[in-house]
MDTraj code that builds the backbone (N, CA, C; nanometers):
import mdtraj as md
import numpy as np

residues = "UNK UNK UNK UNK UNK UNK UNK UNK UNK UNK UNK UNK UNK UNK UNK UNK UNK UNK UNK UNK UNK UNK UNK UNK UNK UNK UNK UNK UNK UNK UNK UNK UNK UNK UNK UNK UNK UNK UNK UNK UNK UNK UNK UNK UNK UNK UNK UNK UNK UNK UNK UNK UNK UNK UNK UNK UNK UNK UNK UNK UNK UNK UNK UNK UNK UNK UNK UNK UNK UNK UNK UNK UNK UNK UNK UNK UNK UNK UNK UNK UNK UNK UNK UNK UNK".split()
xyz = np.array([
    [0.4401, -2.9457, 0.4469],
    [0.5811, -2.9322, 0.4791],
    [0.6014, -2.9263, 0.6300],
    [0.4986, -2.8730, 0.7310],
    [0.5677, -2.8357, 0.8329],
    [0.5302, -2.9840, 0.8913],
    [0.4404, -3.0491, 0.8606],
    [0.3790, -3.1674, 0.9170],
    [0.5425, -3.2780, 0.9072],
    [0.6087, -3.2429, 0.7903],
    [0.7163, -3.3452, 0.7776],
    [0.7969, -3.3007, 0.8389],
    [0.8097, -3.1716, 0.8781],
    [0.9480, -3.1026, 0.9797],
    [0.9354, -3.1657, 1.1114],
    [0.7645, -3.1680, 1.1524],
    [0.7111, -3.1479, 1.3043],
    [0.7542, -3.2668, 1.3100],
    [0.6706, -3.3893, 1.1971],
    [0.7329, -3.5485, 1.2610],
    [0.8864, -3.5367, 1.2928],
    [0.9846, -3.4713, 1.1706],
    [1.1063, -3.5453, 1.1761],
    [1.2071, -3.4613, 1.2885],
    [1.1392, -3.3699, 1.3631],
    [1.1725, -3.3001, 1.5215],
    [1.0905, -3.3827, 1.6036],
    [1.0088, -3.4956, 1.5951],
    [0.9289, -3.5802, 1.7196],
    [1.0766, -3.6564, 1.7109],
    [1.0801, -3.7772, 1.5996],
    [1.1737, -3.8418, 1.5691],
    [1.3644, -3.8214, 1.6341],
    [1.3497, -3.6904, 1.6390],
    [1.5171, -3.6188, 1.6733],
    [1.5226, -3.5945, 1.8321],
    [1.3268, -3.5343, 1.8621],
    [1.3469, -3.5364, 1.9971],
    [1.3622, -3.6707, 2.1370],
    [1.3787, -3.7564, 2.0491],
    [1.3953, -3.8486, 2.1763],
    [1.3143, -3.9269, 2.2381],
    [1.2618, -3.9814, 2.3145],
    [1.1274, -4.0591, 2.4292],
    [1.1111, -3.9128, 2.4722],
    [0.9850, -3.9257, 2.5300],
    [0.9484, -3.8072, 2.5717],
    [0.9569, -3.7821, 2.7130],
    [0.9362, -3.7086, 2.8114],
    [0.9595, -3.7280, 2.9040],
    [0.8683, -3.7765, 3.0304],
    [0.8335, -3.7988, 3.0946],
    [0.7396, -3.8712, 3.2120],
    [0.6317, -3.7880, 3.2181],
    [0.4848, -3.8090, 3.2120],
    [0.4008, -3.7720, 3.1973],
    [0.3466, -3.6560, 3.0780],
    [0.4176, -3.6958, 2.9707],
    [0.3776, -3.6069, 2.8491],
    [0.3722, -3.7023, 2.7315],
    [0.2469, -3.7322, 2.6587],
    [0.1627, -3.7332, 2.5873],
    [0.1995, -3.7115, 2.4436],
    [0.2099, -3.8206, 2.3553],
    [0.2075, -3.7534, 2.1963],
    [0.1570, -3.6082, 2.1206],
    [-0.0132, -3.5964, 2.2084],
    [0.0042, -3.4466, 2.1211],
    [0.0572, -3.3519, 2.2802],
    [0.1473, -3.3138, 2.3801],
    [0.1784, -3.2620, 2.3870],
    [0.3392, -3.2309, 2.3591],
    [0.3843, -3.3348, 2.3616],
    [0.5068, -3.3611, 2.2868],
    [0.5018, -3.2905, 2.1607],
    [0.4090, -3.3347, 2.0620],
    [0.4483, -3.2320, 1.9050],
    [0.3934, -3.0466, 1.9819],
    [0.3202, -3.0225, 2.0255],
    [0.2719, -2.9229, 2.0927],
    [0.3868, -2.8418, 2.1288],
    [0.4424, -2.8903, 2.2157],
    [0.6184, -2.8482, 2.2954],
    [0.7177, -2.8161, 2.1945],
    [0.7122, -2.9263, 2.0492],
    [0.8372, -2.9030, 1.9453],
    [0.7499, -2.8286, 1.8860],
    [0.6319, -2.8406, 1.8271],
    [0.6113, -2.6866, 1.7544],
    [0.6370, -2.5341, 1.8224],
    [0.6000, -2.5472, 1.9048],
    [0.6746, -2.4135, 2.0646],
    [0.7484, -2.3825, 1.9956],
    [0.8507, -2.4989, 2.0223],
    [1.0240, -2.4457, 2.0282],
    [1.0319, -2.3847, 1.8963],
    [0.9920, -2.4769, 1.7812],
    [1.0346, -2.4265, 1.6295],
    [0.9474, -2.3001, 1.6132],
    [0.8539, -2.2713, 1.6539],
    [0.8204, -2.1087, 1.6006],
    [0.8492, -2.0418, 1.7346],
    [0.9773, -2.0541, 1.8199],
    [1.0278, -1.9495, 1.8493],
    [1.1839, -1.9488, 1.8341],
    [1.2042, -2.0286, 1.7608],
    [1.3122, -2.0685, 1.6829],
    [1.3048, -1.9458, 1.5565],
    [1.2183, -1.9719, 1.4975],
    [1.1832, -1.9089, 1.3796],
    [1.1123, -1.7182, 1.4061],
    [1.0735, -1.7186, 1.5251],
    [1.0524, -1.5780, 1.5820],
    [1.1814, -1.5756, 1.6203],
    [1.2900, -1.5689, 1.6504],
    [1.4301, -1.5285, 1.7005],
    [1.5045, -1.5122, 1.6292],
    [1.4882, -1.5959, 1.4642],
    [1.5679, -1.5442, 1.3586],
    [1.5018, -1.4571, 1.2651],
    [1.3400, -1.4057, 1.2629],
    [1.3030, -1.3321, 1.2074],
    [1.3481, -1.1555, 1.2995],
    [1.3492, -1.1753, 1.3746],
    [1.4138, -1.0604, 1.5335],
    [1.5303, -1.0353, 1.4594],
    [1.6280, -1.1030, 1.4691],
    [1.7819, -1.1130, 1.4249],
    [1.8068, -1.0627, 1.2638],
    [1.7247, -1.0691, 1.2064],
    [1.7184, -1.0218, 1.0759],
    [1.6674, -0.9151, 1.0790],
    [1.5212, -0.8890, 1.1195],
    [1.5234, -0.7416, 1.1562],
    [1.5996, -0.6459, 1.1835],
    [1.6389, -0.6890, 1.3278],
    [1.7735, -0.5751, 1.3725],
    [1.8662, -0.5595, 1.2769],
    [1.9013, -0.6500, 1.1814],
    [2.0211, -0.6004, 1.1273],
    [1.9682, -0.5911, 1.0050],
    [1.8463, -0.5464, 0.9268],
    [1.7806, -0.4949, 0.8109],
    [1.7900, -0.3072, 0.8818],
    [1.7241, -0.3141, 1.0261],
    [1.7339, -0.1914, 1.1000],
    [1.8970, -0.1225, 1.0893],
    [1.9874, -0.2214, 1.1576],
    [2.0782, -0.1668, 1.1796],
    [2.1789, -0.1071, 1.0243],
    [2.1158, -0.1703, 0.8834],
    [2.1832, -0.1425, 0.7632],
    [2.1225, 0.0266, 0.7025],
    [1.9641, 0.0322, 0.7597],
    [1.8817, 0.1332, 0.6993],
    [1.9533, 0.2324, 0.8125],
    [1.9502, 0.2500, 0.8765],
    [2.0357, 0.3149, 0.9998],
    [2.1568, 0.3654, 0.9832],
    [2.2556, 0.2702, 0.9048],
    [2.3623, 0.3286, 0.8441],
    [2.3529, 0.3924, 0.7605],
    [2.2505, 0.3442, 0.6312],
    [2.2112, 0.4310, 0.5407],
    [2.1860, 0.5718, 0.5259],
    [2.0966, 0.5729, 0.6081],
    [2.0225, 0.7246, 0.6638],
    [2.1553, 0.7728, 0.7468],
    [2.2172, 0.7225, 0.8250],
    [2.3501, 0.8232, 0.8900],
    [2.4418, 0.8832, 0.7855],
    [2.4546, 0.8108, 0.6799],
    [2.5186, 0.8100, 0.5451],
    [2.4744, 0.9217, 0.4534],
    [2.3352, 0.9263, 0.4385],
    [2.2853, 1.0007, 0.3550],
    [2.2645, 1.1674, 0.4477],
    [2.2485, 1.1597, 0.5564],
    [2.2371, 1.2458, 0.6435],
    [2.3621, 1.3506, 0.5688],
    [2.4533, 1.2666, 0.6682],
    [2.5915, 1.3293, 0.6719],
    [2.6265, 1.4231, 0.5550],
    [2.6026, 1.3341, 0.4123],
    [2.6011, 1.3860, 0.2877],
    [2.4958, 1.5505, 0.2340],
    [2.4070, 1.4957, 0.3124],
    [2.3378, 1.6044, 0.2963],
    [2.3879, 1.7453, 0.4131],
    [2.4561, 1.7279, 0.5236],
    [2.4459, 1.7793, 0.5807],
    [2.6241, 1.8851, 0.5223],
    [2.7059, 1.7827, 0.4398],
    [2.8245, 1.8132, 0.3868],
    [2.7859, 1.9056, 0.2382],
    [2.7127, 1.8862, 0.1943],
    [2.5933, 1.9858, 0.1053],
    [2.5746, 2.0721, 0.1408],
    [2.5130, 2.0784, 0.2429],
    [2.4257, 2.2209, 0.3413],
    [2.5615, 2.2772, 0.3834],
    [2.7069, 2.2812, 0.4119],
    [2.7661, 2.3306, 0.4429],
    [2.8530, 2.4163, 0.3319],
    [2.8759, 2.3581, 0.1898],
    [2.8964, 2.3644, 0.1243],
    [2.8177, 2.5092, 0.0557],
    [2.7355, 2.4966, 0.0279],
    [2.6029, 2.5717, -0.0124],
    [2.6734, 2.7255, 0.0703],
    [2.6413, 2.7007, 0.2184],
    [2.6248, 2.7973, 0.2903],
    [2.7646, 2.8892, 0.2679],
    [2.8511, 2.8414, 0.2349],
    [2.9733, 2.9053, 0.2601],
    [2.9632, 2.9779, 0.1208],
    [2.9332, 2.8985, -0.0250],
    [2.9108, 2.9604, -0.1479],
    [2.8070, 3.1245, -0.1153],
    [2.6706, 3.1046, -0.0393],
    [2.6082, 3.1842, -0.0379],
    [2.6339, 3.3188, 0.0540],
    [2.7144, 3.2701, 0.1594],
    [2.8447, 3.3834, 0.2081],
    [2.9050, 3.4561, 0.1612],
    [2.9762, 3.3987, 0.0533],
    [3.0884, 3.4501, -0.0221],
    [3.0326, 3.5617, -0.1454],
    [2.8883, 3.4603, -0.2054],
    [2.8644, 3.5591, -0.2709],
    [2.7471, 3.6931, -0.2210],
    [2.7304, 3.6571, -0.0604],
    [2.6461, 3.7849, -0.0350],
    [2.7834, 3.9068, 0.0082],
    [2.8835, 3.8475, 0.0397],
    [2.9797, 3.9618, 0.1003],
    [3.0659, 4.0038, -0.0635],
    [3.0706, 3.9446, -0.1880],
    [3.0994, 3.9923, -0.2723],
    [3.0176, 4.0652, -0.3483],
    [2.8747, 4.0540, -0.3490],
    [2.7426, 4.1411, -0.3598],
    [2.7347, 4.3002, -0.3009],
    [2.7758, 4.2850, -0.1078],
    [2.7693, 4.3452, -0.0472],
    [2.9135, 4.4802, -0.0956],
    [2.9944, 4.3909, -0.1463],
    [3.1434, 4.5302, -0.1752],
    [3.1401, 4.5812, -0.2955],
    [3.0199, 4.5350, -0.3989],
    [3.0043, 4.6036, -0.5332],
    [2.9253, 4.6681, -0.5119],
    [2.7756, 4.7472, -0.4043],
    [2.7420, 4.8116, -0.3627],
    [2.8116, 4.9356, -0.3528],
])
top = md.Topology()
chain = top.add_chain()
for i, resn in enumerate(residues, 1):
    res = top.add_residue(resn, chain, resSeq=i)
    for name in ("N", "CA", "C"):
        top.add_atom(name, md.element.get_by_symbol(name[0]), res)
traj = md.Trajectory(xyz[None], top)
């Protein structure tokens, strides 16, 4: 497969330019296409990062709206503990 990509990017790229060579020509378009392909694996990352990121701010929060929750219950019932004493 990549052999039919690489020809049909020789084919798209044009004459080559003055003093460059068939295999450095495919050499140069394979370059480009695996950093073509490193720049959209980057770009997907960050925003796989940037979704788990929301997630966890999400789940945080929730937990942290829990923990507040909790605390005020365990207030209430140590100072209603504390006046049946």
């Amino acid at each position: 497969m990549s052999i039919v990509l690489t020809t049909a990017a020789l084919l798209l790229a044009g004459p080559p330019p003055p003093g460059e060579d068939a295999a450095h020509r495919a050499d140069r378009i394979r370059t480009e296409q695996l950093n073509r392909s490193a720049a959209a694996k980057v770009i997907r990352r960050q925003e796989n990062d940037t979704a788990r990121d929301r997630a966890w701010r999400e789940s945080q929060a929730d937990y942290e709206r829990q923990m507040a929750a909790w605390r005020k219950r365990d207030a209430e019932r140590r100072r209603y503990n504390d006046s049946i004493r």
